[in-house]
Every structure is written in C-alpha cells, then in structure tokens.
N, C-alpha and C positions, 0 to 999 in steps of 0.2 A: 240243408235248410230245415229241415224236418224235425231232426235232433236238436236245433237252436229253437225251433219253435215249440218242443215237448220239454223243453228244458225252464225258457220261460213261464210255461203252463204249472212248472212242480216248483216252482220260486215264488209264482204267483200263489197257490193254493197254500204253501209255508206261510207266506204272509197272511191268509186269510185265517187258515187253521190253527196256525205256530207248528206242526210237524209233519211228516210224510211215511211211511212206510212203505218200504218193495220189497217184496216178497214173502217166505212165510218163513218164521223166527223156527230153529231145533237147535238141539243140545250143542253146548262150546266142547263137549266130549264126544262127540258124534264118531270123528274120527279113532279113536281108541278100539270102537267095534269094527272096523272093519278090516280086514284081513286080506293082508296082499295075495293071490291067489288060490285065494277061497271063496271072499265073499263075492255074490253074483249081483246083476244091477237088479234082478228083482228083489233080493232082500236089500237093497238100499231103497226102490222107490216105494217098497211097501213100510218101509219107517217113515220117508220123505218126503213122499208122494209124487209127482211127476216133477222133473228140471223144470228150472226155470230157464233152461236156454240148453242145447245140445250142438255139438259139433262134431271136428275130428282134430286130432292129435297123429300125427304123421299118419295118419289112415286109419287111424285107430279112435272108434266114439268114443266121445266123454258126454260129462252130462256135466250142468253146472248146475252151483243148490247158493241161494244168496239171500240175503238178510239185511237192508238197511234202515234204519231208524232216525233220521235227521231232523231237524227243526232248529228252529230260532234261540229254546232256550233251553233248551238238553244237550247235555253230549251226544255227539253222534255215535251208533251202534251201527259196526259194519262184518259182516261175517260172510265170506265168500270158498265155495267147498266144488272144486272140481274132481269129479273122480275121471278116468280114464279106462278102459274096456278092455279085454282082448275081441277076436272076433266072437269066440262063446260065452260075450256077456259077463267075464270073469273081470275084477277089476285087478288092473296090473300096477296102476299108480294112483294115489292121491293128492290132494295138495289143500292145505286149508289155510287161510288168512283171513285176521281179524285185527281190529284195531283196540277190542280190550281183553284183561283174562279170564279165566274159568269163572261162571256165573254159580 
C-alpha cells in the first residue's frame, strides 16, 4: 500500500512540476573504470558517494548506484549501476543499464 501511495505522490508532484529526479546523475562511462578484481568499494563510493540502496547477491554485498530523470515532456533518463563485492570489499561483478547512450 505504501508503494502505491509514494507512487501516486511522484505522479502527483510530475504533474505539478513536469519532472522528477532519483538519485544522483555520474558518468554513462563510469563502468569502463572499474576493474574486476582490483577496484575496491571504497574507490567506487568515493567517485559515487554512498548507494542508493545495498543488498546481497548470493551472500555477497552489492551496492546499487541509480539515475532516473522522468517527466511529462522529456525523455526519460534511466541509468542503473549494481556493483557486487567480494568479502574484502573487492568488486567481483558489475552490471550497468540504461535506457540511452554515451552522454
């Protein structure tokens, strides 16, 4: 119920505004710098700065990093960037989707 009610609140405020933003916008090349068992999550949060949402991946933390841009009369801007951890904070996988290309 909650989610159908914070959902109306961001359709509402589109209407009001024309657009909405969540989260904070970084490079559509972001990925390119990071290095499968090398880079560490602190040199990701310190480009990043903290996820916008953290979990696990088969027991394994991820962090998610996300970008959305919508409104009424813009294209939508949607960029969504999971990294995945080992236990020493080393990233083991990543995964990035977006809905447009290289900015």
């Amino acid at each position: 119920m909650k989610k159908i009610i914070n959902a109306f609140c961001l359709l509402g405020m589109m209407g009001v505004f024309g657009c909405a933003t969540i989260g904070n916008n970084f490079p559509h090349d972001f990925t390119s710098r990071i290095e499968i068992g090398k880079t560490t999550r602190l040199e990701i949060e310190k480009a990043l700065g903290s996820p916008f949402r953290t979990g696990l991946d088969s027991g394994d933390p991820t962090a998610s990093y996300l970008y959305y841009r919508l409104g009424l009369f813009i294209s939508p801007i949607t960029k969504d960037l999971t990294v995945t951890y080992s236990s020493e904070g080393i990233v083991k996988r990543c995964v990035f989707n977006s809905n447009v290309g290289s900015e």
